[in-house]
C-alpha positions in Angstrom: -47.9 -16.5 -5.2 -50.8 -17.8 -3.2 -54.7 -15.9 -3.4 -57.6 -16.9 -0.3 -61.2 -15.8 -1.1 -63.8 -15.8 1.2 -67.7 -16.6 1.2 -70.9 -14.6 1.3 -70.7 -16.4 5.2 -66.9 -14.4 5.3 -65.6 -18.1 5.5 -62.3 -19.0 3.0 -63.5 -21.7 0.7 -60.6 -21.0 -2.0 -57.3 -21.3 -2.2 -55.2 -20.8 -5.2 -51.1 -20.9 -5.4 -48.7 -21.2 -8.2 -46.5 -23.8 -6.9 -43.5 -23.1 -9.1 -41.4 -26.0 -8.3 -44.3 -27.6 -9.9 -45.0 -25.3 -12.8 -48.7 -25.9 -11.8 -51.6 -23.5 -10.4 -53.3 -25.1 -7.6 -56.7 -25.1 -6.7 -58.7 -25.7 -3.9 -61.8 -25.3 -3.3 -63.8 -26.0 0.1 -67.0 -25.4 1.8 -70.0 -24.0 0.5 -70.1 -21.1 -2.2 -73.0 -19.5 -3.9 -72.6 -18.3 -7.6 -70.9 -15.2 -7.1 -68.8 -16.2 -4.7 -67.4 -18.8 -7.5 -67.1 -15.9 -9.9 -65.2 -13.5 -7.4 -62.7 -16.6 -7.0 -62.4 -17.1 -10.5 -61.3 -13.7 -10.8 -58.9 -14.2 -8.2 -57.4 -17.3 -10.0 -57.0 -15.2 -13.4 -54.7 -12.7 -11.6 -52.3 -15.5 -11.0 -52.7 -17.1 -14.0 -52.1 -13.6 -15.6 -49.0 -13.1 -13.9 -47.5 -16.5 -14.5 -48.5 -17.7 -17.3 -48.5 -21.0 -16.4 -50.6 -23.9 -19.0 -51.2 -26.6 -16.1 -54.2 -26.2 -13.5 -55.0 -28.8 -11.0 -58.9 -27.8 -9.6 -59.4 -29.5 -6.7 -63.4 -29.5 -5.7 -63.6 -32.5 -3.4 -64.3 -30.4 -0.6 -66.8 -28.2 -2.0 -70.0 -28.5 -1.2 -73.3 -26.7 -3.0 -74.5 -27.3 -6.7 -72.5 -24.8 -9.3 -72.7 -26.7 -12.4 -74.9 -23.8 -13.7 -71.6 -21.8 -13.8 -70.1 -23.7 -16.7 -72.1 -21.3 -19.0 -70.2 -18.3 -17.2 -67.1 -20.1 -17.2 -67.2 -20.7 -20.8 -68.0 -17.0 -21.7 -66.2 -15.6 -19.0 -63.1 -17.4 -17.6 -61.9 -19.3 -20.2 -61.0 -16.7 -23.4 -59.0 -14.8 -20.5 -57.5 -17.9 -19.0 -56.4 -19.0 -22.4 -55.1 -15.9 -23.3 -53.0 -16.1 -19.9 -51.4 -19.4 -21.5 -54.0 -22.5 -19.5 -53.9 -25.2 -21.9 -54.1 -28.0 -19.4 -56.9 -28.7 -16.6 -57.1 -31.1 -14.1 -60.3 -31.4 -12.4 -60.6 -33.7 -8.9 -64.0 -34.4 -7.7 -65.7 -36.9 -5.5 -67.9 -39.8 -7.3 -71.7 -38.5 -7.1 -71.0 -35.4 -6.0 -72.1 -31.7 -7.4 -68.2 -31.3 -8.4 -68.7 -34.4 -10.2 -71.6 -33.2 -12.3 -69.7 -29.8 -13.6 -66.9 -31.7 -13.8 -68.7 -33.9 -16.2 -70.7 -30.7 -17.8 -67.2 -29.1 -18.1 -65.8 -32.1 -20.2 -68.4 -31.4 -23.1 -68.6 -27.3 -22.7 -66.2 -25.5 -24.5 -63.9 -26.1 -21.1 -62.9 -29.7 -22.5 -63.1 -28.4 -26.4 -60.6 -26.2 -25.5 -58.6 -27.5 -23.4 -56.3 -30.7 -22.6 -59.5 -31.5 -19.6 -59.5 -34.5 -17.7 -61.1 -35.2 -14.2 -60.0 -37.4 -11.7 -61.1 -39.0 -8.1 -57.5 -38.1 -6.6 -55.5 -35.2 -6.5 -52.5 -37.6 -6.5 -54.0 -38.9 -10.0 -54.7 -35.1 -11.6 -51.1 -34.3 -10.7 -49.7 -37.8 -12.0 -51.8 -36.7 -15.1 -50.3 -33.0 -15.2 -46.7 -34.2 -14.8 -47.3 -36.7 -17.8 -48.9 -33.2 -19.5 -45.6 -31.8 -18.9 -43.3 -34.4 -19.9 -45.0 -34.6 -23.3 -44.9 -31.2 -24.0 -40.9 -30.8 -23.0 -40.3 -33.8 -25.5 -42.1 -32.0 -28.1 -40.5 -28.8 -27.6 -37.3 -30.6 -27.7 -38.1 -32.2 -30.9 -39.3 -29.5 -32.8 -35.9 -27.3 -31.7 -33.9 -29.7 -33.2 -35.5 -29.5 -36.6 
């Protein structure tokens, strides 16, 4: 299942896909969006987060451009009781160094985003996806243990 959404300038700067030989939901974002164009593709990620179920999210940002750390406050009120209650329990957020992804990214950690949730940011996709499969791996030895007791 993959969801585009577009931009107040009718440009697609988001891209989200459950990739199910993954068992991940990613993420990209790209370009410039204001703040409701973040919270119209936040909505648009929920509906495939509802209909998989799926705990692992890479969020890609290093392509997006535009300051939306001030969304963290919506996110937090917003997004996350609903993506929780969809099953996310893991987030992977890729940003570039000293950029505005790399700010919310950083505001994220500390919001109720990284209380919440297994949250960890990265420079490279390659890295939030090593870091997801790890996420994975853990959680299939622990399911594994706990059905054999």
């Amino acid at each position: 299942m993959r969801l585009e959404a577009v931009n107040s300038f009718d440009r697609t700067f988001y891209v989200v896909e459950h990739k199910q030989d993954l068992d991940i939901i990613d993420t990209l974002w790209y370009g410039y969006a204001s703040q409701q164009d973040l919270k119209n593709a936040c909505s648009a990620g929920l509906e495939i987060l509802e209909k998989t179920g799926c705990a692992y999210k890479l969020n890609d940002n290093s392509q997006l451009t535009g300051p939306w750390s001030d969304a963290v406050e919506w996110l937090e009120k917003e997004w996350l009781p609903k993506a929780m209650a969809a099953g996310l329990r893991y987030l992977a957020h890729v940003a570039n160094p000293h950029s505005y992804g790399e700010v919310a990214g950083e505001v994220m950690k500390f919001s109720k985003i990284g209380q919440n949730l297994e949250y960890c940011m990265f420079y490279t996709k390659k890295e939030a996806l090593t870091w997801l499969k790890q996420c994975q791996a853990k959680e299939n030895q622990l399911s594994r243990a706990y059905s054999q007791n």
